[in-house]
C-alpha positions in Angstrom: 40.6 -27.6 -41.6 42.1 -28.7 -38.2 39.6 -26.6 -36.3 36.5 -28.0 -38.4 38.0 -31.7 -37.9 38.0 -30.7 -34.1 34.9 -29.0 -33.7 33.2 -32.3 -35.6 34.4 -34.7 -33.6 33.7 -32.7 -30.5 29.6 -32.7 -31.5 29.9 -36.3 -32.3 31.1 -37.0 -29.0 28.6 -35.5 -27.2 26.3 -37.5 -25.4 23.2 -36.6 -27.2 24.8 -37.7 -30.6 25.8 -41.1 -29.4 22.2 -40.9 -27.8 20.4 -40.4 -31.2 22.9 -43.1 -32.9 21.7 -45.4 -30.5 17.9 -44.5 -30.9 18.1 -45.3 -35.0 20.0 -48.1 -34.6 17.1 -49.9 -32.3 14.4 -48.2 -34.3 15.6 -49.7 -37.7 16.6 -53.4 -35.9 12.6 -53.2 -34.7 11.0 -51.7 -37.7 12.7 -55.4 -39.5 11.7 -57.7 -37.0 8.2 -56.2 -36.4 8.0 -55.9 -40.5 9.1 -59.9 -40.6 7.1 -61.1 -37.6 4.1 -59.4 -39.7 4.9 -61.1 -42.8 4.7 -57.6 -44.8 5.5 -58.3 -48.7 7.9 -55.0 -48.9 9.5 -54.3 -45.1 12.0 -51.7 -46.8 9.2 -48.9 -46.7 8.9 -49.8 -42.7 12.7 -48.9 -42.7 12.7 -45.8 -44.7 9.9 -44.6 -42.6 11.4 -45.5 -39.7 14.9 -43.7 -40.7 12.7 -40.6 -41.3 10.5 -40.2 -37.8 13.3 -41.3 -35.2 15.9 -38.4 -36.8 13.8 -35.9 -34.9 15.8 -35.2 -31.7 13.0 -33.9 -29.9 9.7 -36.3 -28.4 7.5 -33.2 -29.6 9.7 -33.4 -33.4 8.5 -37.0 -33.6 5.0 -36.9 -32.4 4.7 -34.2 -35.5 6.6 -35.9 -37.7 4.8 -39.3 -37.4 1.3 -37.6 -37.3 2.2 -35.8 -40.6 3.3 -39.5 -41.8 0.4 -41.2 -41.0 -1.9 -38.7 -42.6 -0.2 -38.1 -45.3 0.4 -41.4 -46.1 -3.5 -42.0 -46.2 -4.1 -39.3 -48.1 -1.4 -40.8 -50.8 -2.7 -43.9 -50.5 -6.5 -42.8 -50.8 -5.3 -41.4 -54.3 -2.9 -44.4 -55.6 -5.6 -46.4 -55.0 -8.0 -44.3 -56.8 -5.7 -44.1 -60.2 -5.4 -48.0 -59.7 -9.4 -48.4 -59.4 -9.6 -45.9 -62.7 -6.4 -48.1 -64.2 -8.4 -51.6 -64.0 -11.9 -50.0 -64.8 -11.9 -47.8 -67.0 -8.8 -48.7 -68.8 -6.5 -45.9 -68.5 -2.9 -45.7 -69.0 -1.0 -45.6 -66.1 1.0 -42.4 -66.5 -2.6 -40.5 -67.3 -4.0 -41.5 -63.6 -0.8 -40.9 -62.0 -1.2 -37.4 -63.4 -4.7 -36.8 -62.9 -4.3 -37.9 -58.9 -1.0 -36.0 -58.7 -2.7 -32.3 -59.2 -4.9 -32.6 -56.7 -2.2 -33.7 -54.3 0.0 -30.9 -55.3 -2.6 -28.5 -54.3 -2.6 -29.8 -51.2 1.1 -30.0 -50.6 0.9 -26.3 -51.9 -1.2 -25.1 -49.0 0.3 -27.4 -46.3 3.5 -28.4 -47.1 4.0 -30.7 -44.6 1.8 -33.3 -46.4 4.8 -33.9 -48.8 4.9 -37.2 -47.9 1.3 -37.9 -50.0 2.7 -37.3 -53.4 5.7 -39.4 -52.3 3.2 -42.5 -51.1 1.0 -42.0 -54.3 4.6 -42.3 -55.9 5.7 -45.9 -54.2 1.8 -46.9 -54.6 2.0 -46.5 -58.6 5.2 -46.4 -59.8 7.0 -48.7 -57.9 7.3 -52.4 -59.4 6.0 -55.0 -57.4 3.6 -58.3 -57.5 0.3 -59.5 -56.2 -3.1 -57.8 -57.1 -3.5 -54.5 -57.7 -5.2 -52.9 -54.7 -2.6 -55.4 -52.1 -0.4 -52.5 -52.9 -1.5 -49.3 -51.3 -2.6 -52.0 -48.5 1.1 -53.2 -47.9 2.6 -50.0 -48.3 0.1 -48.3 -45.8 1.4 -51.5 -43.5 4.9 -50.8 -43.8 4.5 -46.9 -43.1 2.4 -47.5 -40.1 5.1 -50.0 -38.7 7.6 -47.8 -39.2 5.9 -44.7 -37.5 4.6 -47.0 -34.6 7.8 -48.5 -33.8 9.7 -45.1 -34.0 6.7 -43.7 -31.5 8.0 -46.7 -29.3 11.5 -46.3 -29.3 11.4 -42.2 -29.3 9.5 -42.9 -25.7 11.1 -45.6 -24.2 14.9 -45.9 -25.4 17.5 -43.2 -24.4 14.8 -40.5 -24.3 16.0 -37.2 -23.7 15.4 -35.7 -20.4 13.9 -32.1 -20.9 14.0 -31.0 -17.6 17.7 -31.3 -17.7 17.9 -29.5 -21.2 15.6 -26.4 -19.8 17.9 -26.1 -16.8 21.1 -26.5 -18.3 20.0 -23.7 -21.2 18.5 -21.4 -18.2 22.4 -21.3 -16.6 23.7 -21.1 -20.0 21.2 -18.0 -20.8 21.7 -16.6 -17.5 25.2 -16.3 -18.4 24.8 -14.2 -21.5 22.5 -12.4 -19.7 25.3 -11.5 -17.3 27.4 -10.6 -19.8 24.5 -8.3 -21.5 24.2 -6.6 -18.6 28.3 -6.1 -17.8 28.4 -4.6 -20.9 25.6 -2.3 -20.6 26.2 -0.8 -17.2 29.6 0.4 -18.4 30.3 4.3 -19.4 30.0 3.8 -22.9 28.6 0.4 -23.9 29.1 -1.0 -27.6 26.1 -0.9 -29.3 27.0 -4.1 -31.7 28.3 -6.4 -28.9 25.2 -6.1 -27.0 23.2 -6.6 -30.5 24.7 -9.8 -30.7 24.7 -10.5 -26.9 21.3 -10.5 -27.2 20.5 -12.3 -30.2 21.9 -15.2 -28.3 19.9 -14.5 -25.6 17.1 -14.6 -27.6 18.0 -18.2 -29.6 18.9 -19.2 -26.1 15.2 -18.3 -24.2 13.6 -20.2 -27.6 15.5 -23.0 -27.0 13.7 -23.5 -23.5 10.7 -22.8 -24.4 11.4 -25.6 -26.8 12.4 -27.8 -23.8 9.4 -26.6 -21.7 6.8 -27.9 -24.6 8.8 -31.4 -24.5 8.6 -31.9 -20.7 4.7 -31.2 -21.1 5.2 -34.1 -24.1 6.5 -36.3 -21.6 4.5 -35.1 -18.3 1.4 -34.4 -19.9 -0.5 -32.4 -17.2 1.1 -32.8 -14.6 4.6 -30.4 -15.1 3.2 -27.3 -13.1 2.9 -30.3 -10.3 6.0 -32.4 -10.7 8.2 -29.7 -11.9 7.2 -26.2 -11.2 10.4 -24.8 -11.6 10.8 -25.9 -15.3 6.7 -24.5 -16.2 8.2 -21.1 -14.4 11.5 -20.7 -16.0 10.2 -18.8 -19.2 8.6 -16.9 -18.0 11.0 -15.8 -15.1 14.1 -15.5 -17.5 12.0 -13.6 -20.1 11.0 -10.9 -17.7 14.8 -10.8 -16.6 15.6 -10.6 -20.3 13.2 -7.6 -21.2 14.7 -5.3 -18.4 18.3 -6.1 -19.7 17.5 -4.5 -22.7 15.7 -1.7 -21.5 18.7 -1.4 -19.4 21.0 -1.9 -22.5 18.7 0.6 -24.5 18.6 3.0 -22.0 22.7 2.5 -21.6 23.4 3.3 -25.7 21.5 6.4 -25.6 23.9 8.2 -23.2 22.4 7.5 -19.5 25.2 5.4 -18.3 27.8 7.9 -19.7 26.4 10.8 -17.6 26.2 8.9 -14.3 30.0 7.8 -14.4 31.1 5.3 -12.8 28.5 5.0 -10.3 27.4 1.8 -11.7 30.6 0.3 -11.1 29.1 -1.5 -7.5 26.1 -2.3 -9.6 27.3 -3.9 -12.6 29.7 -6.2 -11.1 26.7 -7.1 -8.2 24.1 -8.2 -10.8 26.9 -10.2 -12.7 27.9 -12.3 -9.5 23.8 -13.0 -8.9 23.6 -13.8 -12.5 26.3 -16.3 -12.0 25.5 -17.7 -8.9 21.4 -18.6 -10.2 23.3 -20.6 -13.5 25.2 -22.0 -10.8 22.2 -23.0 -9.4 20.3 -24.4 -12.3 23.8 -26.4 -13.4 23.2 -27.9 -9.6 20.0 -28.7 -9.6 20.4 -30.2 -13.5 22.5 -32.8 -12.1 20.2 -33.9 -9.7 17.1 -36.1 -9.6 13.8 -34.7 -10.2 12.2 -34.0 -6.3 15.5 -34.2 -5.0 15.5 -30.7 -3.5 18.7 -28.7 -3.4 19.4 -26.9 0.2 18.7 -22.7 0.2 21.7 -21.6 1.4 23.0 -18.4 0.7 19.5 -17.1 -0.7 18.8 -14.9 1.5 22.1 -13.4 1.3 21.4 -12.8 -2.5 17.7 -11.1 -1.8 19.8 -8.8 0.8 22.1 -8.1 -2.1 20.0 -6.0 -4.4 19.4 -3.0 -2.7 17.5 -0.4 -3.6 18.7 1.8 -6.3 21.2 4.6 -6.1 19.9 8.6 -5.2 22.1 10.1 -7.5 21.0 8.1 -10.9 19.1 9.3 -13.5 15.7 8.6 -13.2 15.2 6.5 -16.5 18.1 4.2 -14.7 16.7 4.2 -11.6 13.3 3.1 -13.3 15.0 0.1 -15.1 17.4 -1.6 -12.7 14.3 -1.1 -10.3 12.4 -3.3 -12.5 15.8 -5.7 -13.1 16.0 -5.8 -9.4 12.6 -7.0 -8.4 11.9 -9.5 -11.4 15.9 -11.1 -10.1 14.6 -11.4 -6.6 11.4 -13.5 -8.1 13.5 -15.2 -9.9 15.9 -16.3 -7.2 13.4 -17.2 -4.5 11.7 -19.5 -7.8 14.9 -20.8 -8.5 16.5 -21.8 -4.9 12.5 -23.2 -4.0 12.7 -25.5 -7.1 9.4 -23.2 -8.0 7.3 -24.3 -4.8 6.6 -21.3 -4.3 3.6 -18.7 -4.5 5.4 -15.7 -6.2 5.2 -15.4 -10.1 3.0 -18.1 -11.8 4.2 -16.9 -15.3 2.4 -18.5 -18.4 4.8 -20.2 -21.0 4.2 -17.8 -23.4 4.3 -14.1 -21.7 3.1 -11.0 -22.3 3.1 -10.6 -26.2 5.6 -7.4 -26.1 7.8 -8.8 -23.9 8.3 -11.4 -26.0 8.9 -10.3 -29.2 10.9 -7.4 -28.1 14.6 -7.4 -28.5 17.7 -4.8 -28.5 17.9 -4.5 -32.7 16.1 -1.7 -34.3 12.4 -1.9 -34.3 11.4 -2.8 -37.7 8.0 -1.5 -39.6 6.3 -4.9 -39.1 7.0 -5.0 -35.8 5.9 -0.7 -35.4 2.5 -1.6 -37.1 2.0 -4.5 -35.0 2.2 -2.6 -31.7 
């Protein structure tokens, strides 16, 4: 229980918690006064809405999350105030056009789930008590919702927004870690085949996680990224390639070629782990500072010197792969220490298609077919 206490009020101390406090707190306060200033008959709805679109932590989270708000609430509303028209017209009960408009609507939650939120507005359209004539309703409920989504737009842009390029960066070093570690364990005599399973099954939640990051800084710089921060457009890409040869190496390592070369890796494996370390190093440094701010290069071209060519005596499958981790490193160092002004490796975001889905784990039948 002491642990749990612990690791709670470690996350709640982190800065992006306080961050995201800080965010719903303004976003509620505005979605009132806006609501007020407005004179809207039923505010509340504003806040609800509100509470719903600024608990995305992410700019990109929002955006989606207030577009499927918006259309889903006019798809709602279209319906409540459909069963009100057929209520006052033709004289039907109110609990037979709820039910009539509801099918429909569940159908299309059924195929796009994500429009949820219509059978929940044809809900607070109908059902809900209120006063005024019939059709003011939908029309001050559609308000509130819009002020709500608009206002949480607002804030999720302008207050505390979450710097992406610092997110990408930091998760880069933190995944050029495990990475080190992945590799450490593979280039050993006889590797463990589990511990490099779930070495890289970080790895993998890790590179995911920038990608993630790299979508949000395009949120926030829309074209202009590959411009203003080259680096963070090249970093999948770069890291993903770096990725792929670790677990050919870490393949190649469980099925005995590591075992019959000895220790000659030794020099190797404790070579690639200081140039791993030393490029997180790198992105932690140039994390911290301001974007344009370029960090000196110092000590790059000791690193290139570094990764010599591959040993005579290895097997030729090893040879092969630490050729392949060797060159993809030095791309990604001279990216890395150039803040990505440079000409070598324009990767797209997304990769080549193998590359990216492959990972250490057993290939399943899906994935078999696919290829």
């Amino acid at each position: 229980m002491g642990a749990r206490l612990r690791v709670m009020l470690r996350s709640i101390m982190r800065r992006g918690t306080w961050r995201q406090v800080v965010r719903m707190n303004v976003s509620l306060i505005l979605s009132g006064i806006v609501a007020t200033l407005i004179h809207l008959e039923e505010p509340v709805w504003a806040l609800i809405t509100s509470v719903i679109v600024i608990t995305q932590t992410r700019l990109t989270q929002t955006l989606s999350t207030g577009r499927e708000q918006v259309v889903g609430t006019l798809i709602g509303a279209a319906a409540g105030m459909s069963a009100i028209a057929l209520e006052q017209w033709y004289g039907l009960s109110l609990g037979m056009v709820f039910w009539v408009m509801l099918m429909p609507l569940a159908v299309v939650v059924a195929l796009r789930p994500k429009m949820r939120v219509a059978i929940v507005t044809l809900m607070v359209v109908l059902l809900f008590p209120s006063t005024g004539a019939p059709f003011s309703r939908p029309l001050q409920r559609i308000a509130s919702i819009m002020t709500g989504v608009v206002v949480s737009f607002a804030v999720s842009f302008f207050v505390l927004r979450n710097e992406a390029r610092r997110e990408v960066l930091a998760d880069s070093a933190t995944l050029l870690r495990g990475l080190a570690d992945l590799l450490g364990g593979a280039l050993r005599q006889h590797p463990d085949y589990d511990t490099l399973a779930m070495a890289d099954v970080t790895c993998r939640s890790l590179l995911q996680d920038i990608n993630d990051g790299v979508q949000e800084a395009e949120v926030e710089h829309p074209g202009a990224l590959a411009r203003h921060d080259p680096l963070v457009a090249r970093l999948p890409g770069l890291l993903r390639r770096i990725r792929s040869d670790a677990i050919f190496i870490a393949r190649a390592a469980v099925e005995g070629e590591t075992a019959r070369m000895g220790d000659m890796l030794g020099h190797e494996r404790d070579m690639v782990v200081l140039l791993l370390g030393q490029m997180a190093d790198r992105c932690d440094a140039t994390a911290a500072t301001r974007r344009g701010h370029a960090l000196d290069s110092e000590g790059m071209r000791d690193m290139l010197d570094r990764l010599e060519r591959t040993g005579e005596h290895w097997t030729p499958v090893m040879r092969f792969a630490v050729g392949l981790l060797h060159a993809d490193m030095r791309l990604a160092i001279r990216n890395i220490w150039s803040d990505g002004r440079t000409d070598d490796g324009p990767f797209p975001l997304t990769g080549h298609p193998l590359l990216a889905e492959v990972s250490f784990g057993p290939v399943s039948a899906d994935s078999a077919d696919r290829r």
